[in-house]
C-alpha positions in Angstrom: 82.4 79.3 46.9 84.9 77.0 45.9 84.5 75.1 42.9 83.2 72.2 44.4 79.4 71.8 44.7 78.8 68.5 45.9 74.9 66.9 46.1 73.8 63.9 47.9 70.9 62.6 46.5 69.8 66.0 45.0 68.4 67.1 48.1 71.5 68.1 49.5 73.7 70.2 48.1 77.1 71.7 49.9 79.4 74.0 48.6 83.1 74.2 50.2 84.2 77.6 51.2 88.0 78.8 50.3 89.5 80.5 53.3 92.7 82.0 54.1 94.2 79.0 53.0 95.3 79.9 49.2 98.1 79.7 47.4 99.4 83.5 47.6 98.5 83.7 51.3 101.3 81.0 51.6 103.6 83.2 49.0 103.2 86.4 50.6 103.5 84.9 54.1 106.6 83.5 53.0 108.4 86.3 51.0 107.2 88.9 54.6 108.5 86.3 56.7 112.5 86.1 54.7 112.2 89.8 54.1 111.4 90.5 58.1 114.1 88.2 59.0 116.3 89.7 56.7 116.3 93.4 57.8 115.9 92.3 61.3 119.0 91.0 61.0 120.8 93.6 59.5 119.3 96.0 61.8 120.8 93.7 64.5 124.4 93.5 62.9 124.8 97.1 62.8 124.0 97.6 66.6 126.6 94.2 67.0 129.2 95.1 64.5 129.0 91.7 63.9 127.6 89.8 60.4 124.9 88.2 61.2 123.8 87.7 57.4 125.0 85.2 54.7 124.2 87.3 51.7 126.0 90.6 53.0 128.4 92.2 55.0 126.4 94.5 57.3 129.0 95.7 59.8 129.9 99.0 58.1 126.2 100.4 59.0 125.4 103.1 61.6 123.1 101.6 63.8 121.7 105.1 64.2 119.7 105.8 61.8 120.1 103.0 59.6 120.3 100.1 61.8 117.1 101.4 64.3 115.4 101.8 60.5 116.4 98.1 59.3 114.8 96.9 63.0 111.8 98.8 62.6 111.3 97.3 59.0 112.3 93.7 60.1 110.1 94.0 63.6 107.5 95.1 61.5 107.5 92.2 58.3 108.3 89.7 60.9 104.5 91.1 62.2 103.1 91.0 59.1 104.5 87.5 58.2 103.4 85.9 62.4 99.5 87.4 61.7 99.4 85.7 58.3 100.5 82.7 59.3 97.6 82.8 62.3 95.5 83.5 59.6 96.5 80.6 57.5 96.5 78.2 60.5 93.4 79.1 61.7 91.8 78.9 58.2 89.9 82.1 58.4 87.0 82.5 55.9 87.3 79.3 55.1 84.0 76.5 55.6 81.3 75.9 53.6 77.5 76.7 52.4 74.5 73.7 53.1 71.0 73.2 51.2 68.9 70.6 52.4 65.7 70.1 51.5 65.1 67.1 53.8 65.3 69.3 56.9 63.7 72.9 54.9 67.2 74.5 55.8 70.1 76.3 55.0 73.5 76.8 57.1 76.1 78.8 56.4 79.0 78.3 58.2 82.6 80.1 58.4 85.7 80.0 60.7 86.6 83.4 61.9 89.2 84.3 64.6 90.0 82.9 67.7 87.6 84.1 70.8 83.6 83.7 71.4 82.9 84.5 67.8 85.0 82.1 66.2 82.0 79.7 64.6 80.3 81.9 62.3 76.9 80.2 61.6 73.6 81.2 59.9 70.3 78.8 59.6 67.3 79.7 58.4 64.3 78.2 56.7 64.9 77.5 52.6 61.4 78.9 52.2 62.7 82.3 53.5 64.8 82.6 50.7 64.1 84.8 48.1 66.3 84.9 45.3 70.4 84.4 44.2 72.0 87.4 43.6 74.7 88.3 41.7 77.0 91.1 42.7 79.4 92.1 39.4 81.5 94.9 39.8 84.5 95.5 37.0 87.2 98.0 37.0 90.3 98.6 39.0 88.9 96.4 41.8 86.5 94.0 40.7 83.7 92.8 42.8 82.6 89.3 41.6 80.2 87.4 44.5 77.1 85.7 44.9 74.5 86.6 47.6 71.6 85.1 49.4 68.5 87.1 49.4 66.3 86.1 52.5 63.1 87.7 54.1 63.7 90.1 56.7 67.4 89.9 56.7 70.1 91.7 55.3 71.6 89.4 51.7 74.1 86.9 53.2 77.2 86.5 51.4 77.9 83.0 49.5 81.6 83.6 47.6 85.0 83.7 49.3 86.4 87.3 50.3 89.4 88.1 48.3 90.5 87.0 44.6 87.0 87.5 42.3 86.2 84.3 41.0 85.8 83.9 37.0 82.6 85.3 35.5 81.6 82.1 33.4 81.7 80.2 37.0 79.7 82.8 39.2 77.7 82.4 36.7 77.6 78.3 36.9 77.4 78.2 40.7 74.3 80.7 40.8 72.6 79.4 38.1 73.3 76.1 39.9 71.9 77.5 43.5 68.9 78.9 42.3 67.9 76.1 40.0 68.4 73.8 43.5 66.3 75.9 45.2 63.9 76.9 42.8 64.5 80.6 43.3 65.1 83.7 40.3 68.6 84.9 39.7 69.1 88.4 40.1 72.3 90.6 38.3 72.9 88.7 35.4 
């Protein structure tokens, strides 16, 4: 959930989604993209014997093995950096969580990859719901999230996938959710 909670009325209440579109998605897209490029050119120079690179003079190399390694390496971040760039573009993860208690419902919606599945949507009745649950996990990898428990269904994730969000606002935006709907909050 992004920090965002917006209510119309107080009987609506949305909460924006952050997808792939963050700040170090752009960084690490960025530094794989120049570091693919890089090698891939240097790879290429040694198979050449000419310098392809501003930086370096790259002629001296074997191609074999050093230059067929550089090519792997720069084939491979150039990879890495094309599918996070996708992901970025296509803003996966990224949508938003709806309460309204005009219509008894609740959507959750998400963008996910391109194909038949790419609309990731979830209704169901308010009145289903059971609780807000609070998922806190510390350590090496912390678990921070927010779940929607609902009758005869499995608890539906509310938080964005990736960076743990603070405690003192998981804390806010459940407290928050469950007050909306009038539900207990579990895990705190």
């Amino acid at each position: 959930m992004a920090a965002q909670a917006k209510a119309k009325d107080s009987t609506i209440l949305r909460q924006e989604v952050l997808g792939s579109r963050r700040l170090s998605n752009y960084w690490w897209a960025t530094v794989a993209a120049v570091g693919g490029v890089g090698f891939l050119l240097a790879g290429l120079s040694s198979y050449l014997k000419v310098n392809l690179l501003v930086v370096s003079d790259t002629r001296g190399l074997q191609f074999v093995p050093q230059g067929v390694a550089l090519l792997f390496y720069g084939v491979t971040g150039s990879l890495v950096s094309l599918y996070m760039w996708l992901t970025i573009l296509w803003n996966v993860g990224g949508g938003y969580n709806e309460f309204n208690k005009e219509t008894g419902k609740f959507k959750i919606f998400r963008w996910g990859f391109p194909g038949k599945n790419r609309r990731i949507e979830i209704e169901c009745p308010i009145a289903d719901v059971q609780s807000v649950k609070a998922d806190i996990k510390e350590g090496i990898n912390p678990k921070r999230a927010l779940y929607l428990r609902v009758k005869q269904r499995r608890d539906i994730p509310l938080t964005r996938v990736g960076q743990p969000i603070a405690l003192s606002e998981l804390e806010n935006q459940g407290a928050e959710l469950a007050r909306f709907l009038g539900v207990p909050l579990e895990g705190l």
